[in-house]
N, C-alpha and C positions, 0 to 999 in steps of 0.2 A: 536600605540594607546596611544594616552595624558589625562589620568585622571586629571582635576582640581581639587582643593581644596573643602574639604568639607564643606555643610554648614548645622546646623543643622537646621530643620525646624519643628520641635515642637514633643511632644511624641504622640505613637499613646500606647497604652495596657499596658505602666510600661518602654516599650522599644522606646527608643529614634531613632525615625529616622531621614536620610539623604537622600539629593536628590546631586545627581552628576554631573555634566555637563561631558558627552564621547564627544569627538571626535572621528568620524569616518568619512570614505570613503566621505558619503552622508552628513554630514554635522554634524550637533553636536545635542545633543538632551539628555534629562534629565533620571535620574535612578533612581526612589524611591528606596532605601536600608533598609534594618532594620542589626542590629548588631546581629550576633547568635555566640555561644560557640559549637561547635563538638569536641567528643573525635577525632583524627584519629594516625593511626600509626605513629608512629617515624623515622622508614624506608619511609615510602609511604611520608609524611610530608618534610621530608628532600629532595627529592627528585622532588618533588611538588616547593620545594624554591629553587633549583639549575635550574630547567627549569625555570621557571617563575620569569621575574622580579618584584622586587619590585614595586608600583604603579598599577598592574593590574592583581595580584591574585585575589582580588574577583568579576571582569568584568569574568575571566577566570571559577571560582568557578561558579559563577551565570551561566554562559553558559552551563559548563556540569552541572548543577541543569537542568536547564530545557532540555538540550537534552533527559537526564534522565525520567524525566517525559514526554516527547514526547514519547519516545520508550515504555514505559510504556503501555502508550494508543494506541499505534499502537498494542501492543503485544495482550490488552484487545481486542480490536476490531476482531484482525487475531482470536482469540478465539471464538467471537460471532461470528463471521462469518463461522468456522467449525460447532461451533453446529449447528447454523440453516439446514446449509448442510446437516450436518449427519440427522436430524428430515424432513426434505427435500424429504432423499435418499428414504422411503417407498413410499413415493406420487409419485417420479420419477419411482419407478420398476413398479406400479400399473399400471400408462401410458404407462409403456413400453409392459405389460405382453398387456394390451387391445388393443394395435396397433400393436402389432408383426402379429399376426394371417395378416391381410392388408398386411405389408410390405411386408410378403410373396409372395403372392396372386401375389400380385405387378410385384416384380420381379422375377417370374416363369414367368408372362406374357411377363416382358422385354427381359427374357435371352431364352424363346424358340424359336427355331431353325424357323421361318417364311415358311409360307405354302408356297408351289407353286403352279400354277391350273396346276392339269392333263390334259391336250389335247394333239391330236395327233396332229401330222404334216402330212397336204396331198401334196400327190403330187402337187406341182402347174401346174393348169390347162390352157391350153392354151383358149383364145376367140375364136378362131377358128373352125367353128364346120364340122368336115369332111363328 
């Protein structure tokens, strides 16, 4: 991955941004950027600059930002989705308690042993009449 040169393209809030031309895979395409200050560790920092080459820590930086914020909203969402569940679960037993009595019914019908008709067996009779 070939980060071009920067160019600045005018302030947006106090903070001056930049647009980047990436190259990638698919073809090349532009990156609005703003410049930020984080504290971060000295271990983790160091370590961040021995993997990562120079020219493409903040393409890198920016990508875990926003995986970050994707997991985020996936995590919010798997949340909303337990509670409704859970607020759900009383409507679900209520269904259940008023169809159980049926399902029974049901399957006593399905699972008893099938009648046979009673008749005898006659002798078979001959046409013949003596």
């Amino acid at each position: 991955m070939q980060i071009f040169q920067q160019r600045p393209t005018g302030t947006v809030e106090g903070t001056r941004a930049h647009s980047i031309p990436v190259r990638i895979p698919e073809g090349e395409y532009i990156m609005h950027i703003r410049k930020r200050t984080y504290s971060i560790d000295e271990r983790t920092l160091s370590a961040f600059e021995k993997a990562v080459e120079s020219g493409s820590r903040s393409l890198v930086v920016s990508d875990l930002m926003k995986k970050f914020v994707r997991e985020g909203e996936g995590a919010k969402i798997r949340e909303a989705v337990i509670k409704g569940l859970q607020e759900m679960n009383d409507i679900y037993l209520e269904e259940s308690k008023a169809w159980y009595p049926l399902e029974e019914e049901v399957y006593e019908k399905a699972n008893r042993p099938a009648r046979t008709r009673r008749h005898h067996t006659s002798r078979i009779r001959s046409n013949t009449r003596a």
